[in-house]
N, C-alpha and C positions, 0 to 999 in steps of 0.2 A: 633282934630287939630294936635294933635302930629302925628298921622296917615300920614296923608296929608304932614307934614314935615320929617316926616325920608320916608318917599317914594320920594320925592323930591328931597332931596341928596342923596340921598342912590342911585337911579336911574340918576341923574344926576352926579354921580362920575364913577358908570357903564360903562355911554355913552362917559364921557369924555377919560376913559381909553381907553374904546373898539373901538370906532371910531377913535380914536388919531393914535391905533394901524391899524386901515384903513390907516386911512391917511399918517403916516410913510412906509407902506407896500408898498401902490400903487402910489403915489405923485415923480415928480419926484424931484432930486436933495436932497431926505433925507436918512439917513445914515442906513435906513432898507428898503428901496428901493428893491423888489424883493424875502423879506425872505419866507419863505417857511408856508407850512402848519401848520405844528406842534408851530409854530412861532406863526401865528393865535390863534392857537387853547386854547393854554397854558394862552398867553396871556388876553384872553377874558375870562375863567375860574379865573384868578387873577382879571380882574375889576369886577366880578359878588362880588368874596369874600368881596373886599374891601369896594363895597357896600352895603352887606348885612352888614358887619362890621359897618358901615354911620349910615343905616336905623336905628339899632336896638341899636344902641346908642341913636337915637334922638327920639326913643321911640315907632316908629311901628315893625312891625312882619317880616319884612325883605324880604318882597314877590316880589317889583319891576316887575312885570310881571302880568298882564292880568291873563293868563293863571295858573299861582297859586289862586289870590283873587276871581275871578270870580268862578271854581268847586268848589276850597273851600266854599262860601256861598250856592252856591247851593245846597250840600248834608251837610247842618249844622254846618260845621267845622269852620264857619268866618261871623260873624256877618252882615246883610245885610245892615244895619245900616252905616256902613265903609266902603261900597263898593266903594261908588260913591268919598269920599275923596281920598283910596287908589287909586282909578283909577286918578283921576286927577293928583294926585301927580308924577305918573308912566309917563305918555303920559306927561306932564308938565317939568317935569326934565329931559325926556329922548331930547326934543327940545333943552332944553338951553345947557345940554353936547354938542350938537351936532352942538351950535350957540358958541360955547367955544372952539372945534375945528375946524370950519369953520375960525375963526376971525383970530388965531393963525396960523394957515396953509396960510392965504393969497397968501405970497411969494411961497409957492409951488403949490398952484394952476394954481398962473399966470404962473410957470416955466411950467406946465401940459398943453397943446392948447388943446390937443383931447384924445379920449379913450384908442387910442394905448397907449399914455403916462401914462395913469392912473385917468384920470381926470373922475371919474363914480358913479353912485348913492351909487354903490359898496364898498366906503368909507364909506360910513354912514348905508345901506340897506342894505337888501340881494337880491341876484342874483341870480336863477336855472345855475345850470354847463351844464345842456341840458333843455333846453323850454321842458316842456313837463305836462301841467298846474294837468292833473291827478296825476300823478306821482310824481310831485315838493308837491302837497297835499298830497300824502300821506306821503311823507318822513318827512315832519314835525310836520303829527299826527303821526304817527308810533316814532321818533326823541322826540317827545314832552310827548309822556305817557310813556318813558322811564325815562324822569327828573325828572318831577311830581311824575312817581311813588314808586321811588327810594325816591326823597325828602318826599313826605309823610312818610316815613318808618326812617327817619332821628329826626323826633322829632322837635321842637324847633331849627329851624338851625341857631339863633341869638346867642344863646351861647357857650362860650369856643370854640375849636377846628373847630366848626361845620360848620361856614361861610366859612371854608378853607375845608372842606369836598367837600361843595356845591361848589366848585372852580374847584377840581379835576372832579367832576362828568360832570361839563358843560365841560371842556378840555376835556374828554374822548369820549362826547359825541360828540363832535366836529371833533376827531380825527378818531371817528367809524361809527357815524349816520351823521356825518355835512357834508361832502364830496356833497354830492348833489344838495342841495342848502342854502350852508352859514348857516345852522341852525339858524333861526332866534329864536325858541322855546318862543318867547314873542312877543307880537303885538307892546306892548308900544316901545320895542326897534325897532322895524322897522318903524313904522311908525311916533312915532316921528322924529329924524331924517329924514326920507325921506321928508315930511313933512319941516322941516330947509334946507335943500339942495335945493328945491322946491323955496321956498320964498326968503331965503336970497343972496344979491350981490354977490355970490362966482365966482371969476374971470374963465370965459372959463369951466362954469356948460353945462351938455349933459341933458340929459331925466332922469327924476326920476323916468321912469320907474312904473306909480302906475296902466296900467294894471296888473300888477305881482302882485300888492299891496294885493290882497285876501287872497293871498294865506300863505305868513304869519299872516296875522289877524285868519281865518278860520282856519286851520292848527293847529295853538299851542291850541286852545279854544278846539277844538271838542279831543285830542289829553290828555289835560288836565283834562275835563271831565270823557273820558276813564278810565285814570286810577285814579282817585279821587273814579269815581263808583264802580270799583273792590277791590278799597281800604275799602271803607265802607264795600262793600259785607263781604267781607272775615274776618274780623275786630269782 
């Protein structure tokens, strides 16, 4: 159960940072209206921290992401036993972030009529910068066994210093592999959210866009996988 609860906020503190920072970026009439990449990128590296910071206070392993729990049981490293809770908690929390910045943003939605303004799945989801559905797949397997396999080689990243390591490495990855399509590198964070943008009353919502939707589910798992495998290999 503890599992299931520090994935829950842990992932839900994530989504509230990292979508909030959606929705300041792209909304219109708010006072980061327009900022820039590195803006993104920084920022979404800080809510990953603060989460794993959440998680592993409230007594899970600080994984918030598919893409880590899932290789990891596969090749032994994470018990199969806690799969199914970790994952609930991940997809579960990353919804209500994302129902926690829908509620709160109202007024800038209504201010948003259409895409040009900013009003797009793009707050919440990620986006390909060019459709191009092979390609957009490989950039966040290739993007994704970069995190993973770095993070394997991190230890325990609930401890001390560490969930601020794992901060800079999502910012960096954002800043060098993310450029192509929003690095989603975790399913829960995509598709919850997408998912809440989807269902919930949000004033002058466009398409959520879940043709795209594979591609970071697919993407981050086979990408994770990858280098989980290499990890054991070499180990």
């Amino acid at each position: 159960m503890n599992g299931f609860i520090g994935e829950f906020f842990g992932t839900m503190v994530l989504i509230l940072l990292g979508a909030g920072t959606g929705a300041g970026l792209n909304l219109n009439k708010t006072y980061a209206k327009g900022s820039n990449w590195t803006f993104v990128s920084i920022a979404w590296g800080l809510a990953v921290t603060m989460g794993v910071y959440v998680a592993g206070s409230l007594g899970s392993l600080g994984h918030l992401n598919p893409a880590v729990t899932v290789p990891y049981a596969i090749f032994g490293l994470f018990p199969w036993a806690q799969v199914g809770p970790y994952l609930a908690g991940q997809f579960l929390g990353a919804f209500v972030g994302a129902a926690l910045v829908a509620f709160m943003f109202t007024p800038h939605f209504k201010a948003s009529k259409t895409q040009s303004d900013g009003n797009t799945i793009g707050i919440f989801a990620t986006r390909p910068a060019i459709q191009s559905p092979f390609y957009n797949l490989v950039s966040e397997v290739i993007a994704t066994f970069g995190f993973i396999f770095i993070l394997l080689n991190l230890g325990d990243f609930t401890q001390g210093l560490k969930p601020l390591m794992v901060g800079l490495l999502i910012a960096v990855i954002g800043m060098s592999l993310g450029t192509t399509t929003g690095f989603a590198l975790n399913p829960a964070r995509d598709w919850g959210p997408r998912l809440a943008y989807t269902v919930l009353p949000i004033p002058n919502k466009t398409s959520a866009e879940w043709s795209y939707a594979w591609v970071p589910m697919c993407g981050p798992l086979v990408g994770g996988v990858i280098a989980t495998a290499i990890q054991v290999a070499i180990k």
